[in-house]
C-alpha positions as CSV (number, residue, x, y, z in Angstrom):
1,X,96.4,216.9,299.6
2,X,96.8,219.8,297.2
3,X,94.8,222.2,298.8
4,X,96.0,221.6,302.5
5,X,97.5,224.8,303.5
6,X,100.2,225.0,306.4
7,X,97.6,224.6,309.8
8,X,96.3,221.6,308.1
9,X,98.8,219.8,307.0
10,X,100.5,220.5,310.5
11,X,97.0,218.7,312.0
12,X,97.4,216.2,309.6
13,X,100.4,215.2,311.0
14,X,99.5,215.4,314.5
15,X,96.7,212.6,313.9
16,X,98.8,210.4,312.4
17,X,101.6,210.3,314.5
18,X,98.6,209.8,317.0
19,X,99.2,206.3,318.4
20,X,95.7,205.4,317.9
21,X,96.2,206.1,314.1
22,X,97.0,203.7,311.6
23,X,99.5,205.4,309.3
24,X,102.0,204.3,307.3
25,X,105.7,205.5,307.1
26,X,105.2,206.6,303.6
27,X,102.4,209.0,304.7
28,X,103.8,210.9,307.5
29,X,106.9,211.6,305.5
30,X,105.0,213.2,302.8
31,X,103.4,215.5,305.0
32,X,106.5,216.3,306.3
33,X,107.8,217.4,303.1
34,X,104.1,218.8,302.0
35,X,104.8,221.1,305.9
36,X,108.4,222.0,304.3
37,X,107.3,223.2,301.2
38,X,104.7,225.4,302.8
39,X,106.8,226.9,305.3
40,X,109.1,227.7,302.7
41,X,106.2,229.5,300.2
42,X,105.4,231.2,303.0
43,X,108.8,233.1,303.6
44,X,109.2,233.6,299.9
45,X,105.9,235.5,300.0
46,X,107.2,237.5,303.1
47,X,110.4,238.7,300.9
48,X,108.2,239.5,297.6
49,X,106.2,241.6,300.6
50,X,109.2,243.2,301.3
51,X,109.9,244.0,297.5
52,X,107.0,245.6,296.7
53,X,106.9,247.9,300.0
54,X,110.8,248.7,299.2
55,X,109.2,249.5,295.7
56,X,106.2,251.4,296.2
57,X,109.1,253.3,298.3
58,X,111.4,253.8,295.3
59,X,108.2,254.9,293.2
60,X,107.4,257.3,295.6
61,X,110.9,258.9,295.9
62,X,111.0,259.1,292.1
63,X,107.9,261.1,292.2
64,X,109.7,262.9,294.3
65,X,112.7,263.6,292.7
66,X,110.7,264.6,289.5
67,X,109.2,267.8,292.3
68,X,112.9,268.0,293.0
69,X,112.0,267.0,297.0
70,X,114.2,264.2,296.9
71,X,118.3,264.0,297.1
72,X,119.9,262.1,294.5
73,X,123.1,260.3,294.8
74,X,126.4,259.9,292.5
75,X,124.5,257.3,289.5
76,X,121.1,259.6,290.1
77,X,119.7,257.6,292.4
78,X,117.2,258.7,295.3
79,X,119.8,259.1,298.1
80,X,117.5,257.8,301.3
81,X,115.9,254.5,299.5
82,X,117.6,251.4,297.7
83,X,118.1,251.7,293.8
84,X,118.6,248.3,292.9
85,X,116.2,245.2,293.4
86,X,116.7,243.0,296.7
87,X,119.7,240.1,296.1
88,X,120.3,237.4,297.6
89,X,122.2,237.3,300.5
90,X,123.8,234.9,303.5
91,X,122.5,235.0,306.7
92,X,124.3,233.4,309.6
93,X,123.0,234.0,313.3
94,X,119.7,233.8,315.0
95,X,117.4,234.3,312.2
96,X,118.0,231.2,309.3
97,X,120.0,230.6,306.5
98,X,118.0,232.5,303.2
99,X,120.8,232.6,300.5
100,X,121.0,231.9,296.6
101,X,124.1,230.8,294.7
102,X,126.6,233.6,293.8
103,X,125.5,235.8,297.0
104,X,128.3,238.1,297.5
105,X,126.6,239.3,301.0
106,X,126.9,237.9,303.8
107,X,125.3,238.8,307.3
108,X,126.9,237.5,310.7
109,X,124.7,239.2,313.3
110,X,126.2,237.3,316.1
111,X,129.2,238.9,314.9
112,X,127.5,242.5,314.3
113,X,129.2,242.3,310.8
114,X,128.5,242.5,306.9
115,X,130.8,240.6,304.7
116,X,130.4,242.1,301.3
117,X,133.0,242.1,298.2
118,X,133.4,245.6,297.3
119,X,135.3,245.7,294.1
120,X,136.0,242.9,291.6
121,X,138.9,240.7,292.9
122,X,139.5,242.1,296.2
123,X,138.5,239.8,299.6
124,X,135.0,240.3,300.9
125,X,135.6,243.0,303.5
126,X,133.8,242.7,306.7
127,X,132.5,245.5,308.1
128,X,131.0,246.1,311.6
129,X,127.3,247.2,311.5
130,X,128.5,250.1,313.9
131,X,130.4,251.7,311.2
132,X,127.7,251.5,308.9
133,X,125.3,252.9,311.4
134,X,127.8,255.5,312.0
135,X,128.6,256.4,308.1
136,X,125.0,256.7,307.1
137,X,124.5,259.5,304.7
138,X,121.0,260.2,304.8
139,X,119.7,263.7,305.6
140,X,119.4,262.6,309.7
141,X,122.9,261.8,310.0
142,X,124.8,263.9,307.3
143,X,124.3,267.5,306.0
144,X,124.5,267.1,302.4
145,X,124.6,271.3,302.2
146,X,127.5,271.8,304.7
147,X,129.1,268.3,303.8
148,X,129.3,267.3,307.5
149,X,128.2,264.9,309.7
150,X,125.2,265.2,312.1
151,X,126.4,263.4,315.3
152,X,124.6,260.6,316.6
153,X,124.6,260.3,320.5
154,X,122.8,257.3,321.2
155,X,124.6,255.1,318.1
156,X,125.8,252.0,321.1
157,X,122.2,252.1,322.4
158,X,120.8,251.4,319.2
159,X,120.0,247.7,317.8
160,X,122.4,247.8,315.2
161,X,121.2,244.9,313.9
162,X,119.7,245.1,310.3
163,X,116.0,244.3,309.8
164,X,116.8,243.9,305.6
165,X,120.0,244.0,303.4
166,X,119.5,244.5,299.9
167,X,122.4,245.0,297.7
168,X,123.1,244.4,293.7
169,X,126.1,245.0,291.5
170,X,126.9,248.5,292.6
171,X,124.5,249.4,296.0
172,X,124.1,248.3,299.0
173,X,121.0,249.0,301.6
174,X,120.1,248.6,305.1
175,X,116.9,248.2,306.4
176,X,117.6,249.3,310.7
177,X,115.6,247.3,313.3
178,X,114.2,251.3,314.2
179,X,112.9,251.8,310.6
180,X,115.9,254.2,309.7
181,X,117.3,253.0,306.0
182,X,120.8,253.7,304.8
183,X,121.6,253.6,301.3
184,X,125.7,253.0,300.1
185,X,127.2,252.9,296.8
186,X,129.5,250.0,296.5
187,X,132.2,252.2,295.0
188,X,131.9,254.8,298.4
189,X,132.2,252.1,300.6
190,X,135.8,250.7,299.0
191,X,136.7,254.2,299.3
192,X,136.4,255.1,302.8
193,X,136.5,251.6,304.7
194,X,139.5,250.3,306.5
195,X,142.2,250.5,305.4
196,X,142.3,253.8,304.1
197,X,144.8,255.0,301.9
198,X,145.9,258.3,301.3
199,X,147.0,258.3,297.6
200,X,144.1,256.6,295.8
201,X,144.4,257.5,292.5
202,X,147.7,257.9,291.4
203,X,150.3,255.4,291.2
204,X,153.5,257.1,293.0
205,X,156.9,256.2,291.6
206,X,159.7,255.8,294.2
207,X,162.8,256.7,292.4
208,X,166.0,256.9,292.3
209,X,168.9,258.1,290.1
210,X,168.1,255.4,287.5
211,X,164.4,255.2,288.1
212,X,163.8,259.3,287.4
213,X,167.1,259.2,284.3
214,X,164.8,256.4,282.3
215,X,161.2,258.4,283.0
216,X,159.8,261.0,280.7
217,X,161.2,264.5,283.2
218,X,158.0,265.7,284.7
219,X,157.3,269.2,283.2
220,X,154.5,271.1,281.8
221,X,154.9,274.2,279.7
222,X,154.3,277.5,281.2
223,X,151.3,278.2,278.5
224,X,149.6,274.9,279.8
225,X,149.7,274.8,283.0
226,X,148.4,278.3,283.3
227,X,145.8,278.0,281.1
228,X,144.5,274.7,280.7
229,X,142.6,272.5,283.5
230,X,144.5,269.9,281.8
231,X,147.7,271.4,282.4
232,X,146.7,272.1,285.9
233,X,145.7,268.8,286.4
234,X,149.0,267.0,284.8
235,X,151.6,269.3,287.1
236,X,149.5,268.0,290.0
237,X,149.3,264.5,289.2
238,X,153.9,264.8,288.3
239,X,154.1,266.2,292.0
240,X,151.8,263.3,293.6
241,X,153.7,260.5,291.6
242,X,156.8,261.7,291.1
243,X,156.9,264.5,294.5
244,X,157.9,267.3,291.9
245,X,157.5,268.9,288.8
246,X,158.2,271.7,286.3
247,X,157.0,274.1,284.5
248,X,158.8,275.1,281.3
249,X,159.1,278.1,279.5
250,X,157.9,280.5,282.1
251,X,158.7,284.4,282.2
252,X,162.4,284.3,283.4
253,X,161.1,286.9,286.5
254,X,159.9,287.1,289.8
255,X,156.5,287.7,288.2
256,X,156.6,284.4,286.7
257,X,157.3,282.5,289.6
258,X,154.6,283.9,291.3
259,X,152.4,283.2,288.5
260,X,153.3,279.4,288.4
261,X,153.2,278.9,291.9
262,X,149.6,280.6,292.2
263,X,148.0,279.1,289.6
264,X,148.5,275.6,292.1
265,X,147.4,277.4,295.3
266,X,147.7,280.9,297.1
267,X,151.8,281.7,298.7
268,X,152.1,281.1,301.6
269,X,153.7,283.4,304.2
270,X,156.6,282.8,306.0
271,X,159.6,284.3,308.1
272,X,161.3,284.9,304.9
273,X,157.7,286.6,303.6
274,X,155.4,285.4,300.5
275,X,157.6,285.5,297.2
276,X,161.4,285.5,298.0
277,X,164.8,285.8,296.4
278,X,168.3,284.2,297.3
279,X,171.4,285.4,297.0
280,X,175.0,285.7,298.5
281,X,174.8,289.0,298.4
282,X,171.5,289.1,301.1
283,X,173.9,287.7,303.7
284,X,171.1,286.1,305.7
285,X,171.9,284.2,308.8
286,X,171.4,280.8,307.0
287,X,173.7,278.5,304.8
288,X,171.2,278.9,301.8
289,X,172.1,282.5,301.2
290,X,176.3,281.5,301.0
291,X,178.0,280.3,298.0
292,X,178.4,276.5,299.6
293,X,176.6,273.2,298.8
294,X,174.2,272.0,300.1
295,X,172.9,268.3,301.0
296,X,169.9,267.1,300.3
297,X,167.4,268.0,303.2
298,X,163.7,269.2,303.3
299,X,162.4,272.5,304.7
300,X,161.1,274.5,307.9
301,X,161.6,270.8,309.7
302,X,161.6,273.2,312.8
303,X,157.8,274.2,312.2
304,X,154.8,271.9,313.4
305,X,153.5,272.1,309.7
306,X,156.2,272.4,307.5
307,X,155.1,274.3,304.1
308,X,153.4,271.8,301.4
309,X,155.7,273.0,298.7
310,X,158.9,274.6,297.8
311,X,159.6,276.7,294.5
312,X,162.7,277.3,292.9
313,X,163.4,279.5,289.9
314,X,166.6,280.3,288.5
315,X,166.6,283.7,287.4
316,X,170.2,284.9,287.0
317,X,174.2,283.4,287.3
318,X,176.9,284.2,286.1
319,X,179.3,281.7,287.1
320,X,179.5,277.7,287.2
321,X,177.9,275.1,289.5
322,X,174.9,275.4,291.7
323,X,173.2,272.5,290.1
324,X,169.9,271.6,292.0
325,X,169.6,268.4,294.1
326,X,166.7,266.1,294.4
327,X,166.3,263.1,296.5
328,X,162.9,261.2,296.7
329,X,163.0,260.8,300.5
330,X,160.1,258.0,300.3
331,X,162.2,256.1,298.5
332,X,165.1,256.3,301.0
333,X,162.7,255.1,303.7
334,X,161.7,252.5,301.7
335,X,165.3,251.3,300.8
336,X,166.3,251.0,304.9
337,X,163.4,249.1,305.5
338,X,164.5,246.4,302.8
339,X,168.0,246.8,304.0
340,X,167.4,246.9,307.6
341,X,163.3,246.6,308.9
342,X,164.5,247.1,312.6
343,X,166.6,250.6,311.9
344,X,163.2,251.6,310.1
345,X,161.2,251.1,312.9
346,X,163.6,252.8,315.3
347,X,163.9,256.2,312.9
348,X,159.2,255.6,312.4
349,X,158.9,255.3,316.3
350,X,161.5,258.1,317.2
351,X,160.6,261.5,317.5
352,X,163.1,264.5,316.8
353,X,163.6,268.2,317.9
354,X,164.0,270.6,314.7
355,X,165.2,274.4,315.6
356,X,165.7,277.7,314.1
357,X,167.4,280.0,315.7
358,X,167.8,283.9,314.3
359,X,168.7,287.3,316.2
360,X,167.2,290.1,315.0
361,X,168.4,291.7,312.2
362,X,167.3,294.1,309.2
363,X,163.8,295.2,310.5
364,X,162.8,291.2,311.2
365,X,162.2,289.9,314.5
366,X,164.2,287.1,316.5
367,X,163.0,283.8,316.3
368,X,163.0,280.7,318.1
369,X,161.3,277.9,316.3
370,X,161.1,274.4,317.8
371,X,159.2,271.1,316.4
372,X,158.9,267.2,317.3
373,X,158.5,265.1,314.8
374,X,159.6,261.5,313.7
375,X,161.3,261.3,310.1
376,X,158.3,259.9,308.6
377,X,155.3,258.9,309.2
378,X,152.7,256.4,307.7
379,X,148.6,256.3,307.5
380,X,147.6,254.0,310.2
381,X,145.3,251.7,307.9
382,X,147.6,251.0,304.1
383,X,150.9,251.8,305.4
384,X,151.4,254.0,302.9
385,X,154.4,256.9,303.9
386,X,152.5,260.4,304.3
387,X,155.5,262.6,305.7
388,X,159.1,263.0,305.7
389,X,160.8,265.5,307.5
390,X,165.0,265.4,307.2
391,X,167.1,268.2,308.2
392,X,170.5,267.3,309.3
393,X,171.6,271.3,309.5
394,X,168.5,271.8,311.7
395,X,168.1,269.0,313.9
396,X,167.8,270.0,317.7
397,X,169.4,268.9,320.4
398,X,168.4,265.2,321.4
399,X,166.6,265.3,324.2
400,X,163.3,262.8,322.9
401,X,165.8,259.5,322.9
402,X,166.3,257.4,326.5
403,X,169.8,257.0,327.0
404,X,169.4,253.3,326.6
405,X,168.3,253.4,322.7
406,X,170.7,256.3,321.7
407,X,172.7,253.6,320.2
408,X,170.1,251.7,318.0
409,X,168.9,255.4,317.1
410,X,172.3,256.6,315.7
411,X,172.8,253.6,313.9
412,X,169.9,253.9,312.0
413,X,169.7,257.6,311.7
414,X,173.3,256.9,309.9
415,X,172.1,254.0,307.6
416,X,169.2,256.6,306.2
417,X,171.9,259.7,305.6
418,X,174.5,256.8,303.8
419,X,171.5,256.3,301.8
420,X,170.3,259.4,300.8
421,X,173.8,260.1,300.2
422,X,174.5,257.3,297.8
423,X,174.6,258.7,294.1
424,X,172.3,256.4,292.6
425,X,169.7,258.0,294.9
426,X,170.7,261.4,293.5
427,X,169.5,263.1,290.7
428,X,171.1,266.4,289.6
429,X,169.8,269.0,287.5
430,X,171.0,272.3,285.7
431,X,168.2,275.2,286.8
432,X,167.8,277.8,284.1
433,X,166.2,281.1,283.7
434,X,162.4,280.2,282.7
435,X,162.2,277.0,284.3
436,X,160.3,276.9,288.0
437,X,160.6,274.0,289.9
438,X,158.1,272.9,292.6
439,X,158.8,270.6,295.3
440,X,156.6,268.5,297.8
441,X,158.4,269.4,300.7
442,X,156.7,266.6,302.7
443,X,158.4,263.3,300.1
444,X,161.5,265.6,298.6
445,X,164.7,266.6,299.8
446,X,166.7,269.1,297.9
447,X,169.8,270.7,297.9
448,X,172.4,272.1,295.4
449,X,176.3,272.5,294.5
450,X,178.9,275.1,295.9
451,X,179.1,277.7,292.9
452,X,180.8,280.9,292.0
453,X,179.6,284.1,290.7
454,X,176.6,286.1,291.2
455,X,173.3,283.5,291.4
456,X,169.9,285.6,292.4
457,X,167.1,282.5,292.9
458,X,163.3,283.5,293.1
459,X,160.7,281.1,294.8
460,X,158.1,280.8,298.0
461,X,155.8,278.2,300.0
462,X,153.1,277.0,299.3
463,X,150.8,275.2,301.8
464,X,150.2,272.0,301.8
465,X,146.5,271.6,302.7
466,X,145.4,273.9,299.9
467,X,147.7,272.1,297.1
468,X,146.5,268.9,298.7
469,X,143.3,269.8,298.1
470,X,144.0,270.9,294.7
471,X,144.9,268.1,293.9
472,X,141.8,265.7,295.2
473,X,139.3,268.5,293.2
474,X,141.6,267.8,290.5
475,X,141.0,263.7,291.1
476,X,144.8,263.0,291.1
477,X,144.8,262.1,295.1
C-alpha cells in the first residue's frame, strides 16, 4: 500500500467495509491510519505552501528595500510583510487544532481573540482581533510621514478573522481573511496594549521625609544640564522619579533661571507673565508675595490645565527662615488609601471648584478663574496616579458635593491634609543663590517658612505637555 495516495486509500476502505467484502479487522484499521497519515501530509504541504508564498514575499520586499521602495520597521525589517519564519501556533474554533509544543500563540476565533505572551514572564495577554485590525501600521491604515492614523470606516464590517498567524521570538503577523497583512513587533505590542501605563520607563519613588533624607538629593550641575544630552536627560529622569530636581551651581540671576528652565522647555506665560520675581515688597494680592508661611499646596489649581512645572530660585535674603517645602503629593494619596481605601475613593470620585479672584490693579486686568477637578486622578488601564491638584487657599466654594456625602467628603478631605501635614511627609530645604529648583506641579506640593528681611525669588511655568514630551524623546517616560 505504499503508493496509495489519499482517494485511494479512502476507496479502499469503502470496499472493505462493503458487506459483501471479506476483510479482516486488522485491515480496515490500517487503512484508517494509512487515511490519517495522508490527510495529515497533506495539511503539512499546505503550510510549507504558505511558507514559501510568505517568502517569495519577504524576498520581494527586500528587493525592495535595497531600491529604497519599501518601509522598514524598528529591527530593519520590511514594515508590510513578516520578518520571522511561521511558528507554531494553537488554534481553537472552527478550523482544527495545528499546534507544536512550546507554542506561545494561541488563536480563539470563536472568541475573536489572540492569546500571545508578550514579554518574558508576564501572562499571555489576549487581545481582540478588532484591536489588532484597528492598530495596524501598514501604509493603508497609518501615515508613517505624519505619524497618524488613517481611519478605517468599515473595521465592524470586516471579517476580522485571521486567514494566517505567524509569529517568532520578537514578531508577530496577520494574514486578514481580505488579503490585508499586518506586521507587529512583540516589543510595540507590550507597549501600547491594555493596560497602559503612563510612566514606562522609569521607576518613580514615592517618598517621604525618610525616603528622600536616605536618597542621593536629585541635582545636576548648571554646566551639565545645559550642555550635555546627558545632563538633560538625568534632570528629566530626577523630576519623573523623584517629581523634582535641581540644578546646581547656576548664575545667581534672573538670567540663569531662565536659562535652566529653557533648556527643559520654552516658559510658559501666565497672569503673572513668563519669567517672574517675588517679593514682599511687590505687594501682590496673594499670600505668596507676604512674609508668611506657607503650607504645602500645588499651583494655578483654579486653571483647567495647571502649568507642568514650577521654578524657584533664590536670588537674594537678608534675613532668616523661608526654607522651601516639598511634599510628594503621590505619596500622600497613596498613604490614605492604605490607611483608609474608602476615604480614597471618596477624594478620586469627587470633583472640586478651584478659584482666583484679583481686581485690577497695576496695568493688569481683573480675573476670575474657576476649575473642576478631583484631587487626583489615575490612567484608566495600570492605575497608576497621573494628577494631583491640592490647594487648600484656593479651593472654591463647594457646590459639586450632594448634601448627603458632604460628610464622607470632609472626613476624607481631612485625613489627606493630616497627612500631608505630618512631618515625616515633609522635607525642608534651605534655597540659596545659584541653586534653581523645578517642580512637577502635577505630583508636588510646595510651600515655605514665615521669614524676615528682604527675600527677592526668581522663577516661571513651564508647561506640562512640552516637558512631558521632553521627557518621552529623552526615553525617561
Amino acid at each position: 500500500m505504499k503508493g496509495l495516495n489519499l482517494c485511494s486509500i479512502s476507496r479502499s476502505v469503502h470496499v472493505l467495509l462493503d458487506p459483501r467484502t471479506k476483510a479482516t479487522t486488522h485491515q480496515v484499521k490500517l487503512l484508517h491510519h494509512l487515511a490519517a497519515q495522508q490527510h495529515a501530509r497533506q495539511h503539512y504541504q499546505q503550510l510549507q505552501q504558505q511558507q514559501q508564498l510568505q517568502q517569495q514575499k519577504r524576498t520581494a520586499c527586500n528587493r525592495a528595500l535595497c531600491s529604497g521602495k519599501c518601509k522598514k520597521n524598528a529591527r530593519g525589517q520590511p514594515d508590510s510583510f513578516p520578518g520571522s519564519n511561521p511558528a507554531s501556533y494553537k488554534h481553537t474554533g472552527s478550523v482544527a487544532l495545528a499546534a507544536q509544543a512550546g507554542s506561545d500563540v494561541t488563536r480563539h476565533d470563536l472568541d475573536q481573540v489572540l492569546e500571545v505572551k508578550l514579554s518574558q514572564g508576564a501572562q499571555p495577554a489576549r487581545i481582540p482581533y478588532m484591536w489588532l485590525r484597528d492598530h495596524c501600521r501598514s501604509e493603508r491604515y497609518f501615515n508613517h510621514k505624519t505619524q497618524q492614523k488613517i481611519p478605517d470606516l468599515q473595521l465592524l464590517e470586516r471579517d476580522l478573522t485571521p486567514q494566517a498567524v505567524f509569529a517568532d521570538e520578537h514578531d508577530l503577523s496577520i494574514t486578514w481573511r481580505d488579503g490585508h497583512e499586518t506586521h507587529y513587533p512583540r516589543e510595540w505590542l507590550a507597549e501600547h496594549f491594555y493596560p497602559g501605563q503612563s510612566c514606562k520607563k522609569t521607576e518613580r519613588v514615592l517618598w517621604g521625609k525618610e525616603t528622600i533624607q536616605s536618597e542621593p538629593l536629585p541635582a545636576v550641575p548648571f554646566e551639565h544640564h545645559m550642555n550635555s544630552e546627558d545632563g538633560l536627560r538625568q534632570s528629566l529622569h530626577n523630576l519623573v522619579k523623584y517629581g523634582f530636581t535641581m540644578v546646581t551651581q547656576a548664575p545667581p540671576t534672573a538670567e540663569g533661571t531662565r536659562l535652566a528652565s529653557e533648556r527643559v522647555s520654552p516658559i510658559q506665560e501666565s497672569m503673572y507673565g513668563g519669567l517672574w520675581t517675588v517679593s514682599p515688597a511687590m505687594g501682590n494680592n496673594d499670600t505668596a508675595y507676604t512674609h508668611e508661611g506657607l503650607g504645602a499646596h500645588t499651583d494655578n489649581t483654579y486653571l483647567t490645565s495647571p502649568a507642568g512645572i514650577e521654578v524657584f530660585h533664590l536670588l537674594e535674603h537678608d534675613g532668616s527662615g523661608g526654607e522651601s517645602l516639598l511634599v510628594d503629593g503621590f505619596h500622600a494619596v497613596d498613604t490614605v488609601r492604605r490607611e483608609d481605601p474608602r476615604a480614597y475613593r471618596t477624594l478620586r470620585d469627587t470633583v472640586l471648584p478651584f478659584e482666583y479672584v484679583a481686581e485690577a490693579a497695576d496695568g493688569k486686568p481683573p480675573y476670575l478663574m474657576k476649575a473642576y477637578s478631583p484631587i487626583f486622578t489615575e490612567h484608566p488601564g495600570s492605575g497608576e496616579l497621573l494628577t494631583f491638584r491640592f490647594n487648600a487657599y484656593d479651593r472654591g466654594n463647594l457646590d459639586t458635593v450632594a448634601p448627603s456625602k458632604l460628610a464622607e467628603f470632609y472626613a476624607a478631605y481631612q485625613h489627606l491634609g493630616q497627612v500631608i501635614s505630618r512631618p515625616a511627609s515633609e522635607f525642608w530645604y534651605q534655597l540659596s543663590p545659584g541653586t534653581v529648583l523645578l517642580v512637577d506641579n502635577w505630583r508636588v506640593m510646595h510651600g515655605r517658612a514665615a521669614f524676615t528681611g528682604f527675600r527677592l525669588l526668581s522663577g516661571c511655568y513651564l508647561s506640562r505637555d512640552e516637558w512631558v514630551s521632553e521627557a518621552r524623546r529623552a526615553g525617561v517616560l
